[in-house]
C-alpha angles and dihedrals in degrees: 000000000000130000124236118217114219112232122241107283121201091240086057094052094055090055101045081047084058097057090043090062097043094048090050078053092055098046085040090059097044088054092058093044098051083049094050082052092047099052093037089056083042089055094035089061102034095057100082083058096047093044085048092051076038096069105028083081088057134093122248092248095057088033081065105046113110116231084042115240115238086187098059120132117262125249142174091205093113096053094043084056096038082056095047101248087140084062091260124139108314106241095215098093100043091050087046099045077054090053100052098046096048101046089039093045093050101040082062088046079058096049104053103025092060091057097033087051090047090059089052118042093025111027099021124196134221117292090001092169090069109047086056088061093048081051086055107044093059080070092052092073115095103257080225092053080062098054101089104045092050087040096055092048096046082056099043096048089049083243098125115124094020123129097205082066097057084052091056085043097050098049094047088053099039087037097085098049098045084051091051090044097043092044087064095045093049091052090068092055108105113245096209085077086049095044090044089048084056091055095058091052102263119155135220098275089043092056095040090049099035109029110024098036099058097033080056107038106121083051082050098049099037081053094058100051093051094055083033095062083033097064090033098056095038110129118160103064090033084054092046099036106034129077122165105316099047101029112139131212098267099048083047094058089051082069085073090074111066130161080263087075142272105314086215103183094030087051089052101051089050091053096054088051087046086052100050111079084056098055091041096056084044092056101048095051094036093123093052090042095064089040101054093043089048101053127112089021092099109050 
């Protein structure tokens, strides 16, 4: 015996119009809910940089106080000192000397991560997997198990206090994980643009430089900046191999705390000029950098 289905009814449309509307409520408020999450983790984390940029306009005295005063008067003494208007070090070189060994040392990354990538996620080579964990383990060792023995070459080889050994430094140690990221942005290039380059007679430099670099270049950007933040916030063998000539931002900023006591607000404003150039690179590539980090996570 067959059913009948009842046709829609106009007392049935305005029903299923109600739980429409209550279902596009419910999806309103969990999207508000998910964004009140969102900015109160954002805040949450940005505070201890807002507090930092905070107090550097303080005095040392207010910078001091505990509990710490929000209402304290505002100063630029700590810049004017971080600057050396109080006839200190001047803070040029050493943000220089950070300069040149981050933006060398990640133009070489470049260099050799994009064919050395290639190899791996397009024209992959024999045994490529293992080649990526030999990539990796070079990261498992300590970085301070590694002090010595650097240490006791760039003495050796009269190369102590030299910049252009921190270059050759940064990109052995940022080479392996712009290989590893690059070679899963690369896998995503097509290989039918490649195939058909190679048609029309390109070479490998051509394709590398022509093809592959424009098709990648979110994965490209969001590499540099990595190795980029890597070599500019690298302490401990700038600490160890560097003196005067070759001394870099961050060893620079530890001369704020003497045995005289922690320079609070002068370590702070430091700290927020130190920064800048960071966030400055981040926010200019801000779009490639959440593109590169997000390809290849929607197939």
């Amino acid at each position: 015996m067959s059913t009948l289905t009842a046709p829609n009814t106009p007392e049935t449309a305005p029903r299923d119009a109600g739980g429409h509307a209550r279902a596009a409520r419910r999806g309103r408020r969990r999207s508000a809910a998910l964004g009140l999450v969102a900015w109160t983790v954002g805040i949450v984390f940005c505070t201890p940089a807002l507090w930092m940029l905070l107090t550097s306009f303080h005095s040392e005295a207010d910078a001091a106080t505990n509990p710490p005063s929000l209402g304290a008067s505002l100063t630029l003494d700590g810049y004017r000192v971080f600057f050396g208007a109080d006839g200190g070090a001047s803070p040029w070189p050493p943000l220089i000397n950070s300069a040149t060994a981050s933006v060398f040392s990640t133009l070489f990354v470049l260099v050799l991560a994009l064919p050395a990538a290639y190899a791996l996620s397009i024209k992959r080579v024999e045994k490529w997997t293992d080649v990526m964990f030999f990539f990796l383990s070079t990261k498992m060792l300590p970085v301070v198990a590694g002090l010595l023995p650097v240490y006791l070459f760039a003495k050796n080889t009269a190369m102590l206090d030299n910049i252009w050994f921190l270059v050759i430094l940064y990109t052995s140690m940022n080479l392996p994980i712009a290989v590893w990221m690059m070679q899963s942005f690369l896998a995503d290039v097509p290989v039918s643009i490649i195939e058909a380059a190679q048609v029309d007679g390109a070479r490998l430099p051509t394709v590398l430089v022509r093809v592959v670099a424009p098709v990648a270049a979110p994965g490209i950007a969001a590499t540099s900046l990595i190795c980029f933040i890597f070599s500019w916030n690298e302490l401990l063998f700038a600490r160890v191999l560097t003196g005067v000539t070759a001394q870099t931002a961050p060893v620079f900023l530890t001369s704020f705390v003497t045995s005289q006591g922690l320079f609070l607000a002068q370590l702070c404003a430091a700290s927020v000029v130190v920064s800048l150039p960071v966030l400055a690179a981040g926010f200019a590539a801000q779009d490639k950098l959440v593109q590169g980090l997000s390809l290849g996570a929607v197939k």
